[in-house]
N, C-alpha and C positions, 0 to 999 in steps of 0.2 A: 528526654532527649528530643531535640527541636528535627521537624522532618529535613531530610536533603533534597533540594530542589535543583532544577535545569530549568534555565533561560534560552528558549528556542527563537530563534526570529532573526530573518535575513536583516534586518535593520543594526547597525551597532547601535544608533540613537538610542533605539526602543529597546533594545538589549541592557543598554549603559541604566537608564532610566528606571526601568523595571526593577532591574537586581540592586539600584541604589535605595529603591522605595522599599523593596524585603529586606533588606539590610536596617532601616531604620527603622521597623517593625517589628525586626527582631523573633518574628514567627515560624519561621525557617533557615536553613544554614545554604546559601546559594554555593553549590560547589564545583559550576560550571556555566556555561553558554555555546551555542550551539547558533550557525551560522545557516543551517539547510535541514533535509529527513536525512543524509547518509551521512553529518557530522553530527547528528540527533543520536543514530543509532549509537554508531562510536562510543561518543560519551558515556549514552545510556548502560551500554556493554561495561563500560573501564568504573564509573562512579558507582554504579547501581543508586540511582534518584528515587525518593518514593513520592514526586510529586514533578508535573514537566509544567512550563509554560508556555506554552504553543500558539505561535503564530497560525493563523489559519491559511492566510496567502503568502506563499513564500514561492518561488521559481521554482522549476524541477517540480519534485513533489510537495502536494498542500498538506497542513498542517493535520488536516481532516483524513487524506488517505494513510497517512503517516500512522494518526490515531489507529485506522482500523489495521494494518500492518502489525501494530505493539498490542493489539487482541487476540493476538496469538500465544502472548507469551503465557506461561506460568502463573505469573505475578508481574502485570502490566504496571506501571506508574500512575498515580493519580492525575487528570491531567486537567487543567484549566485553561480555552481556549482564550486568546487575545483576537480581538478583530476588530478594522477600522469601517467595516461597512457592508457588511454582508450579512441583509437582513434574512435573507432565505436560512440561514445559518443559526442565524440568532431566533427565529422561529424553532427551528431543531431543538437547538439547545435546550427551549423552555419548555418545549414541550416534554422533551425526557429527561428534563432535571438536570441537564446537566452544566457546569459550570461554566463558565464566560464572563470576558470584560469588554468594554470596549475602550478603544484607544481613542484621545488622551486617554491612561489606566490613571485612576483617583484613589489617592490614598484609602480612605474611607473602603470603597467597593474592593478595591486588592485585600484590606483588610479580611473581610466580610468570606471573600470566596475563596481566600486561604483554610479561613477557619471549617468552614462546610468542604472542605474537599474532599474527596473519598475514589475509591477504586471505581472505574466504570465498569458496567456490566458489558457482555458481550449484546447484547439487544442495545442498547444505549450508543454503543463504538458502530454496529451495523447501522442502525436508524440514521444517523448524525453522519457519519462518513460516507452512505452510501450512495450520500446525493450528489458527490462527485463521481466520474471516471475514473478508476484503478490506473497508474502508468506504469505498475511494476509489480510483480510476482514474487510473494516474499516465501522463504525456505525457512525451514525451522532448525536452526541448529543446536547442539548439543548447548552453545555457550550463548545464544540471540538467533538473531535474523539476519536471513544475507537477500539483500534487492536483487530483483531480477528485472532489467527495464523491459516492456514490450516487446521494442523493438529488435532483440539479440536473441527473442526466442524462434525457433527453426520449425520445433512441433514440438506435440503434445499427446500423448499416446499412455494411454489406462493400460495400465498392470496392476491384476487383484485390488487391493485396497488403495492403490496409490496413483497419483498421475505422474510418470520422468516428463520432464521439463527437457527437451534438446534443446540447447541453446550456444549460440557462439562461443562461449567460453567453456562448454564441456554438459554435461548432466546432471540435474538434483532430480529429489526427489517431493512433490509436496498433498496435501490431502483433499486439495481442492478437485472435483469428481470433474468430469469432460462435459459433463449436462451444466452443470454449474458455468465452468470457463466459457461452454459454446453463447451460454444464454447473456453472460456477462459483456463477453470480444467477441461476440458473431459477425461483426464488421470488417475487422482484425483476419480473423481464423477462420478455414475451413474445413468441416467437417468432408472425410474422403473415406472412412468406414466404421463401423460403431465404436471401435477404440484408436483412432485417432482422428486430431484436428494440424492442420499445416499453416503456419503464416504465410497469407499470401504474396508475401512482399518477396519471399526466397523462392517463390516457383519461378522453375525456369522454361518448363517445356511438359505438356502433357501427350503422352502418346498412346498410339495404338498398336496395338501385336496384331501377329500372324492369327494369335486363335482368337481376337475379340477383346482382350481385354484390355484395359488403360492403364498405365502406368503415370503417374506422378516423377519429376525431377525436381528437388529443392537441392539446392545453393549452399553448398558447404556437408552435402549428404550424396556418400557415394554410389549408394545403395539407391533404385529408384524404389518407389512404395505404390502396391496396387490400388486401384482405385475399385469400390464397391458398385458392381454394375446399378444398382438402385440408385446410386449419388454421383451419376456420369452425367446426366443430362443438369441437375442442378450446380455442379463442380460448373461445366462449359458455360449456363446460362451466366451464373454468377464473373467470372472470369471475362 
């Protein structure tokens, strides 16, 4: 049984092209395409692919955060990057083996790194992805992944094993630690006590009380949140 493939890439050209070139090759059964990462995932969800072709630059989210995103799952897809010129990438690649073409894609080479495809390891998806910025926070679901853009996240606050995600459209739950987040979006996010961090973009107003202490007001939270006298004078510097 020939593997099922997705054709990922904001281009239709390169999309048209590519699945015409598998098609005559006959090495795979293309049973889809995919236009961005969140009509990626979709598919990914409805087809179940055991093989993506992945654009590397696409709008929104890149082909590469995409990747480490679907390193979450269970059983990620084998993926083979497409790229017209991003050599810092194409260094990655070689270095951890892992698959790539470049555009124009050539028969010949599509050939080649169809046949070599295999599952990537999570060192492999971290290495290669990591050398861009994350723009979204992925959840793990029972059925896939659900994106969470940056910018709709409110806070981020540790309980036991897990970090809640507050976010404009309501709460998840996901396993990335606050040391991790803060070191990753330290830009982004402020740290205001050992278990939580606040987008800065939702503060509204930081105050002071009668007995000394500070309070925090974010933007869509009714509730204000204390601020850890330790992280008062870095909270105002940074602000």
């Amino acid at each position: 049984m020939s593997l099922r493939a997705l054709v990922v890439d904001d281009e239709q050209p390169a999309r048209a092209r590519l699945t015409a070139l598998l098609r005559e090759l006959g090495q795979v059964e293309v049973v889809g395409e995919a236009r961005n990462a969140a009509e990626a995932l979709q598919r990914i969800d409805e087809l179940d692919p055991d093989l993506l072709y992945l654009d590397v630059r696409m709008p929104g989210m890149s082909g590469l955060e995409l990747a480490q995103h679907l390193g979450s799952l269970d059983e990620p897809p084998a993926i083979i990057f497409t790229t017209a010129h991003d050599e810092h990438a194409m260094e990655a690649f070689e270095a951890e083996a892992v698959g790539y073409l470049l555009k124009p894609v050539r028969k010949e080479k599509l050939a080649a790194a169809t046949e070599r495809a295999q599952r990537l390891t999570l060192r492999q998806l971290d290495s290669v992805a990591g050398q861009t910025p994350r723009t979204h926070l992925s959840v793990r679901l029972r059925d896939g992944i659900k994106l969470l853009r940056l910018e709709d996240v409110i806070r981020l606050v540790a309980e036991q094993k897990y970090t809640t995600v507050h976010h404009t459209g309501g709460e998840d739950l996901i396993d990335d630690s606050l040391r991790t987040l803060e070191a990753e979006f330290g830009e982004r996010f402020l740290r205001i006590h050992r278990s939580a961090l606040v987008n800065r973009s939702f503060i509204e107003a930081v105050e002071r009380t009668a007995d000394g202490h500070h309070l925090i007001r974010l933007r869509g939270v009714s509730e204000p949140m204390q601020v850890s006298r330790r992280l008062v004078t870095e909270l105002k510097t940074r602000l």
